[in-house]
C-alpha positions in Angstrom: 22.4 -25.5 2.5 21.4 -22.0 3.0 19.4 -20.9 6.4 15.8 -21.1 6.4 14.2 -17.3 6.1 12.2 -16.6 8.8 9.7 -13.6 7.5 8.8 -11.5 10.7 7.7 -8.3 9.2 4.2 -7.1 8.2 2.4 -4.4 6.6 0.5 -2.5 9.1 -2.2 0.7 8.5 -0.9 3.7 11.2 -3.3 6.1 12.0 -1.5 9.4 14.4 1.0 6.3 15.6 -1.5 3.8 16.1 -1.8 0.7 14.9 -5.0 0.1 13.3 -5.2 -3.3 11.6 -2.3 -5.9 9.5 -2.6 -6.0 6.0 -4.0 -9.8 4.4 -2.4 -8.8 1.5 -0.8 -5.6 -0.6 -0.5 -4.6 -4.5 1.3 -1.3 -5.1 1.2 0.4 -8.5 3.4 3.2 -9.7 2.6 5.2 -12.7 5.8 7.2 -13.9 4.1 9.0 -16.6 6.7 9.2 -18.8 5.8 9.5 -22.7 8.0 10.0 -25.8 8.0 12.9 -27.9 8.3 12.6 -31.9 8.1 14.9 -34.5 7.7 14.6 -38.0 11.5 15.3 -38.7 12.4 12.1 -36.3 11.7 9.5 -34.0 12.2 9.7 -30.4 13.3 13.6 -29.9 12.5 13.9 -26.4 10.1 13.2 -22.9 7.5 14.4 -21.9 6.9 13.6 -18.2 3.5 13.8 -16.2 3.2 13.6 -12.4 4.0 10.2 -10.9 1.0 8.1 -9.2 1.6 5.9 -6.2 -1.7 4.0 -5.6 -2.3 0.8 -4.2 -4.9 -2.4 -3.3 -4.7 -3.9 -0.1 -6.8 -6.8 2.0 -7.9 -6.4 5.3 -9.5 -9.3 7.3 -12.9 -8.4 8.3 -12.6 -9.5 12.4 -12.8 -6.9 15.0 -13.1 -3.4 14.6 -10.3 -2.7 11.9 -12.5 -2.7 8.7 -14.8 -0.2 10.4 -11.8 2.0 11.6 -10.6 2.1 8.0 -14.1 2.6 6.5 -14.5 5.7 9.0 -10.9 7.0 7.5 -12.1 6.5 3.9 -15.5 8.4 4.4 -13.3 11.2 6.4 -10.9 11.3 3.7 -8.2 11.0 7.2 -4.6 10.4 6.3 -3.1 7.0 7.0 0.1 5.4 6.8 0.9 2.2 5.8 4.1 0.8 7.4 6.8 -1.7 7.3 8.9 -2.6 10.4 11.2 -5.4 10.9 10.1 -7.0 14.0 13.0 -10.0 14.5 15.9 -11.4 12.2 18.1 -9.6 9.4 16.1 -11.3 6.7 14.1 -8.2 5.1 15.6 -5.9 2.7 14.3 -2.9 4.3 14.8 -2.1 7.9 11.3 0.1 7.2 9.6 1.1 4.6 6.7 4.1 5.0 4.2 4.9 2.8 2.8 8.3 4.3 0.3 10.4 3.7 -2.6 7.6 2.2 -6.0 8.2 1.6 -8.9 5.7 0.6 -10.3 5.9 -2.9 -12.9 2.8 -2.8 -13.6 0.2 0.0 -15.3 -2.9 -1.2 -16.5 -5.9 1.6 -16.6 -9.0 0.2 -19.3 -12.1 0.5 -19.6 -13.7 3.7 -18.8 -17.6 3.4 -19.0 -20.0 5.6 -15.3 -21.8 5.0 -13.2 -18.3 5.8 -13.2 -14.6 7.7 -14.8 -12.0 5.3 -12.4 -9.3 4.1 -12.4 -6.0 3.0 -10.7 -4.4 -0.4 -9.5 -0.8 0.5 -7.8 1.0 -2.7 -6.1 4.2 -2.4 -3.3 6.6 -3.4 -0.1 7.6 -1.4 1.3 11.3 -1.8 4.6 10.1 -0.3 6.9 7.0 0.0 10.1 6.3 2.4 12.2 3.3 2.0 15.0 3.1 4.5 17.6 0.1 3.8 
């Protein structure tokens, strides 16, 4: 039977070095921009290719002063970095993994309920992304 996995890494927002706040949950989306070219002699003649996007959806838990930190950075249009360390273990496929240069596109709080902590919905784009294996 193979060893149980032991998942000790997070997603953290890093402000100038600082931890700010853990991220509840994350949903990157790249955008190659590839498109084929065609012509009216044949199909498939060549690529055209656009800029790449990196943007991204991410959770915060609404307790303490992270949601307000990140609201601040979003209505500063401030730089962030979302990052990946492995904290214990061998279990992780990336030693690190840094998504630099972030900013905040739209923040959106959700309803307060009486069952769970309120959260906060931060999207945004990343200029620049380094894994490290």
């Amino acid at each position: 039977m193979a060893a149980q996995l032991n998942w000790n890494t997070k997603l953290a927002v890093m402000v100038n070095n600082t931890l700010v706040s853990p991220i509840e949950s994350f949903s990157p989306t790249l955008n190659v921009g590839h498109r084929v070219q065609h012509s009216l002699e044949a199909d498939n003649v060549g690529i055209v290719t656009q800029a790449q996007t990196f943007t991204f959806t991410m959770t915060i838990r609404a307790v303490g002063a992270a949601v307000a930190t990140l609201t601040q950075l979003a209505l500063s249009g401030t730089s962030f970095a979302i990052v990946l360390t492995e904290q214990v273990g061998g279990d992780w496929t990336f030693k690190s993994i840094a998504f630099n240069n972030c900013y905040f596109t739209s923040v959106a709080p959700s309803n307060v309920t009486l069952d769970d902590s309120p959260t906060a919905t931060f999207s945004g784009v990343c200029l620049d992304v380094e894994p490290a294996s």
